[in-house]
Structures are given as C-alpha cells and as structure tokens.
N, C-alpha and C positions, 0 to 999 in steps of 0.2 A: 507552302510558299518557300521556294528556295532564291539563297541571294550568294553573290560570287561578288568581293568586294576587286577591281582588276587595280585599284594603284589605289594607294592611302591607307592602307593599314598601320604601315610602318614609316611614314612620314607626312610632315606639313603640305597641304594644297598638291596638285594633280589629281583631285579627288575625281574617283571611276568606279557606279557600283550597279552592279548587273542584277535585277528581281524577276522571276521566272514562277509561275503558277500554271498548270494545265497546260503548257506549251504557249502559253503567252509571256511574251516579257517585256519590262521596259528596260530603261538605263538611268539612275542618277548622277549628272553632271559628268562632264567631258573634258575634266580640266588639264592644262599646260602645269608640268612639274614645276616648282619652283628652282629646281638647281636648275635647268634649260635655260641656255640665252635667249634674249630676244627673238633670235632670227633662227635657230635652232631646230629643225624638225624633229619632232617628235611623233613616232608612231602611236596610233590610234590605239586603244585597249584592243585585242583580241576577243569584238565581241561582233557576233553572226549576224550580216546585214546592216550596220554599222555604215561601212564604210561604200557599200555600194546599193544599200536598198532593194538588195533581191530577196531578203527573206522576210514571208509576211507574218510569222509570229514575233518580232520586233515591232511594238506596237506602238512604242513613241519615246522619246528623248524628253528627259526633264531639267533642267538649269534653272537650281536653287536660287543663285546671285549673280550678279555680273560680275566678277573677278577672275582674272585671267584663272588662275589655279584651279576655277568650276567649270570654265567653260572654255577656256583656250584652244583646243584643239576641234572646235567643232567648225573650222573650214576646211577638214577631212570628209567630215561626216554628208554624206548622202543627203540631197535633198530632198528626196521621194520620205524619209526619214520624218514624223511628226513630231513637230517641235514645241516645246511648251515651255512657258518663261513669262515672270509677271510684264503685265504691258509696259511700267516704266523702265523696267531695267531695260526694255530691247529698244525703247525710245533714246535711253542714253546713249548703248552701246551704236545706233547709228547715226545720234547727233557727233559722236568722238569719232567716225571714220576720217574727217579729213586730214584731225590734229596727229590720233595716236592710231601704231600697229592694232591696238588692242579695241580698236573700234570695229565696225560690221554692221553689215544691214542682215536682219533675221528675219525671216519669212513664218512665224510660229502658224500651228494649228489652231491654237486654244489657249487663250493664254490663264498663267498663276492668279487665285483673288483671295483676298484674306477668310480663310473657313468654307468657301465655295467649292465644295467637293467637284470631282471630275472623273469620268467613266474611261480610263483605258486601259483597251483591252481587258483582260479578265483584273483588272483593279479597278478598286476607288481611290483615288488619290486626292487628299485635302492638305491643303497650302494653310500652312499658319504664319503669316506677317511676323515678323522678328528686329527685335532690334540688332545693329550691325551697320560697319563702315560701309560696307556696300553697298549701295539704293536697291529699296524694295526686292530684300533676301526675305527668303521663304524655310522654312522647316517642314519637312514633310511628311504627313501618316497616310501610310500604304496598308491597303486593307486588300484582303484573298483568300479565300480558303477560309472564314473564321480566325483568322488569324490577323495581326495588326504590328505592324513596323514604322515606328516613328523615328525618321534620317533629320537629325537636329543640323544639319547646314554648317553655317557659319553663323553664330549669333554672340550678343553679347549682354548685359544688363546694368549695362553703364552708362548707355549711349542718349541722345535725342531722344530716342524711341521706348527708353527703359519702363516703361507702362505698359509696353506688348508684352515684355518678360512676364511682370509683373501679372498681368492676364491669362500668362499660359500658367503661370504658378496658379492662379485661383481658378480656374475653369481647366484644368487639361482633360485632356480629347483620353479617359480610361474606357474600358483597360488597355494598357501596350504589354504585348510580346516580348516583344525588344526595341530597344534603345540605341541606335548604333549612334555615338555619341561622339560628337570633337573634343579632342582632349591638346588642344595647338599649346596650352601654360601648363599641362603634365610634360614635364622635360625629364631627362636622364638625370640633370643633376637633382637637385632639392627644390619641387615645386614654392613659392615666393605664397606664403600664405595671407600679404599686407591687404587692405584695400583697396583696389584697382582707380586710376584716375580716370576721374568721369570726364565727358566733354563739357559741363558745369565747369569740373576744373580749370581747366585747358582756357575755358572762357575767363575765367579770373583772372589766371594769370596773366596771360596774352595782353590781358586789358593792363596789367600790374608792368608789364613791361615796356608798353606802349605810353603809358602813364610816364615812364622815366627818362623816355627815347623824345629828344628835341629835336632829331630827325626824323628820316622816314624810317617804318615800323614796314619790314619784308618779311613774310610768310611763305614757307617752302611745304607746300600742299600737294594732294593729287587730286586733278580738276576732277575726279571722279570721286570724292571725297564730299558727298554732297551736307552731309552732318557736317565736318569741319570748315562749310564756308559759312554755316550757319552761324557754328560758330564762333567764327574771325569776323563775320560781318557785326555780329553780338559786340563784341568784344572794341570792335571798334567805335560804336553805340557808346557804348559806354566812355570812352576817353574825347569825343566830339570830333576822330575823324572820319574821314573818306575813306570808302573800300574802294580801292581800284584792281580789278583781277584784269588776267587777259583773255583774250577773244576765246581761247577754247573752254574755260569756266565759265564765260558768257554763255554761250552758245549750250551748253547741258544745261544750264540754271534756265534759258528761253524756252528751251524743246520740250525741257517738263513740262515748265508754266503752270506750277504749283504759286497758291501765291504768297503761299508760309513761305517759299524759299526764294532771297535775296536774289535779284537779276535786274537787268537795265531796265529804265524807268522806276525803280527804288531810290527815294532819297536816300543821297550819299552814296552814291554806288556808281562807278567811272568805268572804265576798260580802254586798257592800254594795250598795245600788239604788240608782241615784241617783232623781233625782224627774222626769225624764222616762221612765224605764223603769218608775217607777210607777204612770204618767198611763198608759202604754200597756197594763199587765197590767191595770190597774182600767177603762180605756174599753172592752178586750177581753173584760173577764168571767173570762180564763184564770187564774184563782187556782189552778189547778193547777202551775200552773208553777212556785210558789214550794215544793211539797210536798219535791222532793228538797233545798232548801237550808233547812228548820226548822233541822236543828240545829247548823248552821254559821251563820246570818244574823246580823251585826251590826249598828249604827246610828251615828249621828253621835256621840252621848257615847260610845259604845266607841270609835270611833278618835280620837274629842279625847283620853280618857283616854290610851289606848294610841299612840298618835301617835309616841313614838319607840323602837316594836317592832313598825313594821308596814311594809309596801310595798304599793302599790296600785297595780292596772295598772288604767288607767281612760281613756277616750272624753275627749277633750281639752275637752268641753260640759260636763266635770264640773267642772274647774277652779275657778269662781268659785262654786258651791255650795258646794266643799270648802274658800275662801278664808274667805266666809262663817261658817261653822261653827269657822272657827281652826284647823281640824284640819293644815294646812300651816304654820302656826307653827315658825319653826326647821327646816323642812322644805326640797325640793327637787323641782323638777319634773326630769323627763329627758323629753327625744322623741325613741322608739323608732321613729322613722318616715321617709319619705324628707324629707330636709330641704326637698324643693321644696313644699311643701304650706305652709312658712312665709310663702311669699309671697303667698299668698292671704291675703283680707279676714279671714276666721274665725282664721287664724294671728297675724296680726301685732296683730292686739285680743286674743290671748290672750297673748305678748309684753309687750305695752302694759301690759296685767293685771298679771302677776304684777313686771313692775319696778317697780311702783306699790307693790306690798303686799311689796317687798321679799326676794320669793324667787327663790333662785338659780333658772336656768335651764342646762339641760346638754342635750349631741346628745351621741346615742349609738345607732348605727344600723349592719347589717351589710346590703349587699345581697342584694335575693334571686335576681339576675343573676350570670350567670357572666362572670367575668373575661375579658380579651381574651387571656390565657395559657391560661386552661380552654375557650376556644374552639379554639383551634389544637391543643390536647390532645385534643381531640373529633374533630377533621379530622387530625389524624396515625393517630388507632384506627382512626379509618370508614374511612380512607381514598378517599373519593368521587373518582368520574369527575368531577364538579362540585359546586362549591357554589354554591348561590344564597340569598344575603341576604333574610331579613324581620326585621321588628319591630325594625328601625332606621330613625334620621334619615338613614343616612351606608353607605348600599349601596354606593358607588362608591368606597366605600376600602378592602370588603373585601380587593381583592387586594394592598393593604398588607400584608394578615396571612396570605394562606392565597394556593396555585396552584389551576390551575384555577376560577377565580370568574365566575361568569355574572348578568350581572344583567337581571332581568326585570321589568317597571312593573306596574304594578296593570291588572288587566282585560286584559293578556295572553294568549290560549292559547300552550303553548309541550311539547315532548318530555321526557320523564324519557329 
C-alpha cells in the first residue's frame, strides 16, 4: 500500500491524501487551503481521474468531516467519482446551501457509519466517529495488502463527544502501520502544554457572563458549530434565558432533527432573521423555509422588549443591525470562535463597532483540535510502527512528542 500525501503535510487544513494498492486507489479529503479567499480558485490535487472521472482505478472519494479545509474543493471534482461521507455531515452541508458559499448538495455512494467497515476498491475502510467541531467527523483505518493506515482526521478530546476519544483510547482498532496523524497545536513556536478548554468550559462561563449581562447576551458562532449551539443553548439553561439564533442555525439544527440538539419547537428557543437572510429567502422564492419556524419567530420589538431574557447566537454580519435596533443596549457580545479571525478586515470593523457603541466585548472559545497531550494519548493506544505528521505548520517537531516519526513532503509517493 502506497500513499502520496498532495497538500497537508506542511500546513493547517487543504488536507489531500492519495492511497494506491494493486492499481486501485482512493483519495482522503479534497480540502480548500486555509490561506485561499473565499472566492479564490484553487486547483484540484494532481490526482488521476479526479477531476474528470475517466480513470477507473480511482475507486472513490472519502470526506472525513464537513469543513471547508476537507472538503472544499470537491465542486471540481467529477461526479462519475464515488463519493463517501457520513450521512449527517452531507445533510448539513445541503441544509447551508441557501445561507453559505460553503454549503452543496452531495450525491454520496455509500455513506461513513461509526466502525461499519466498507469495501473500496481493493480496501477496507472503517470510519471511527470522533469527537470534533465539525458534525459527524470520522477518523479512518484503511486496510490492503496486510497492511493498516489509520488517517486520524480532525478530532479532538474535549468536546461534546469526548467519550468517542475516550473509546478509541480503550478499544483501538490494532495493529496500525501507520498513523498519519494531525498535529494542528504542534506549532513552530513552543507547543502550549496547559489543558485545553472543554465545551463544559465555554458552557460555564458563557453562562458566568450572561449571569452578569442585564442586557442581551450575543454569541458570535458558526452555524455549523453544531457542539457550540449545544452549548450556548446549555448555557443559557442555566441563567433562565431564551436562545434566539437565526434562520440558517435554524435550518442545520431542523435538517438533522437529532433530538439531543436544540432546534425550533424546543422550549426557549426563538429565531430571528436577520435582513440578509431575508434578502436571500425572498430573491430565492423559498418561503418554505420559514414554515417550520411560524411559531417560534420573533422580530426586532420582541428582542428590544425582551433584551435582558434573551441570548443570541448570531453571524458576526448581524452585529450593527442589532446595534441599530438598541436591541444590545446594556448587552455583551462574546466570540465563540477562533480568535484569529479578529485580525481580518471584517473582525477588527466589528471591534471598532461595538467600542464605539460602547458594548463589552469577551472571547470565549474551546478548540476543536486535540491537545498535544490527546495526541500522544492517540499514539500510545494505536501504538503505530510510525507516525507521520499532517495538517501541521511544524512536522519536524513531531518527534518532540512521539517515537517513531516519519516525515513525508507533500507529492511524495512513500510505503505504509
């Protein structure tokens, strides 16, 4: 079994990694670089049948998680092309077509299930459920040849979900080969050895803050964040108010229709539009969309009135609409999100904003990266012949933290 990692060895997200046995091969993840704008094309990896589905030993496409950096670049990719991705991740990613770039409708072959092995091409490929910001991410071991390669994703051991970690630590899927492991908190500088903030945390505080706020209580999320609506919606449980989000967290929370997760018809649970999500249902014609939230929907006078018995998790675009309206009066914003996103243009004008109008700002944020303590916990379970580093800046310090480390460059062929 040979693998050719085509983007991620040497940086965060665009992850692209090519597995080849007997002249059969698949692809893990087709992700959009993270330095790429939004609107930025980016060419496809350099892998055979890819991009136009003429070669039939490309036996199928696999997409770990739903986040742009896994999967971004796959409305290049050929649709003769078998596509595979657990069923809720491709539920969300086509309930988000209306609101974000980053939505799509996916056509899979077969979709990802936790530990249900699956036959392609000359693999077996089993999906191990993981905890992680992103809905129903997967970790994967690729079996061929006798041989065994387990692609740990994006995962983490702090999250919601920190009991699947905890599952792979006590049952892991031996022997592994290799390990090609995320190493996103191995940095150039001096990896941060504290312990990492749980979404537990984040619930505390959030609640610690809203406990203090006589206003309304604004949470800067991403509706694709389906662990942090948990819990903001927790959180708000706890202090006695109202979660009000807008229509496009609506709309991912209805489509799952999980009923652990917070959604319309949940006490205490509103949804607000803002006025670009109205521009988009009314140029689209889909007034449908608004049918499941009749009898939850609020407006700008309900949250002016109710302003200090509410929480809003809302797209950071809403901010100066909701400035506007008063409805932040004696209120607080938090951002739920990675703090590097402040340093961009839209961040530091949103900053600017509210020190202007006088409302607090607060960070409050858990990652959705496993720790450099939950990685060596990973590699003490698997035990691997090797590991080798992706979706890091700083591959060549993995053997700071783990034996056996191999490090392989991007566009490599190389042995499991």
């Amino acid at each position: 079994m040979q693998i050719k990692i085509h983007r991620g060895a040497h940086e965060i997200g665009g992850s692209c990694v090519e597995v080849e046995s007997h002249g059969s091969r698949i692809v893990l993840d087709v992700g959009k670089p993270l330095w790429a704008e939004w609107n930025e094309q980016v060419p496809l990896p350099r892998v055979a049948g890819l991009a136009d589905g003429s070669d039939p030993s490309l036996a199928g496409l696999l997409i770990s998680h739903p986040h742009m950096d896994h999967y971004g670049l796959i409305d290049q990719v050929d649709a003769r092309v078998r596509l595979f991705i657990g069923k809720e991740a491709a539920v969300l990613l086509k309930a988000a077509e209306l609101f974000s770039s980053a939505g799509i409708e996916l056509h899979p072959a077969g979709y990802l299930s936790d530990r249900v092995p699956l036959q392609i091409g000359a693999f077996t490929v089993t999906p191990f459920l993981v905890d992680h910001s992103g809905f129903d991410s997967y970790s994967l071991l690729i079996e061929a040849e006798g041989r065994r390669l387990f692609y740990s994703g994006d995962f983490r051991g702090h999250g919601r979900k920190a009991s699947l970690f905890k599952r792979l630590l006590d049952q892991p899927p031996l022997p592994i080969d290799v390990l090609l492991c995320e190493g996103t908190h191995i940095r150039r500088e001096q990896a941060r050895d504290e312990e990492p903030r749980s979404e537990l945390d984040v619930e505390l505080s959030l609640a610690k803050t809203m406990s203090e706020t006589t206003g309304a209580a604004c949470v800067i999320s991403s509706a694709q964040n389906i662990d942090r609506l948990v819990t903001v919606y927790r959180a708000s449980k706890r202090t006695g108010r109202t979660l009000v989000t807008d229509l496009y967290t609506a709309t991912l929370a209805h489509e799952i229709a999980r009923p652990t997760i917070p959604q319309p018809g949940f006490p205490d649970y509103k949804v607000y539009i803002p006025n670009r999500q109205r521009v988009l249902v009314k140029q689209s014609g889909e007034f449908n969309r608004l049918e499941f939230i009749r009898d939850c929907r609020v407006f700008p006078e309900w949250l002016l009135t109710n302003r200090n018995k509410v929480t809003l998790l809302m797209p950071s675009s809403t901010v100066p609409e909701l400035l506007r309206a008063h409805v932040l009066h004696d209120g607080a914003v938090i951002w739920s999100l990675w703090p590097g996103y402040l340093r961009e243009p839209s961040g530091a004008r949103m900053r600017r904003t509210l020190e202007e109008a006088g409302v607090p700002f607060v960070l409050d944020h858990a990652s959705g990266h496993a720790s450099v303590a939950d990685l060596q916990l990973l590699a003490a379970a698997l035990l691997p012949g090797r590991v080798v580093p992706i979706h890091t800046e700083a591959g060549d310090r993995f053997d700071e933290y783990f034996a056996d480390v191999e490090v392989h460059g991007d566009g490599e062929w190389w042995e499991v």
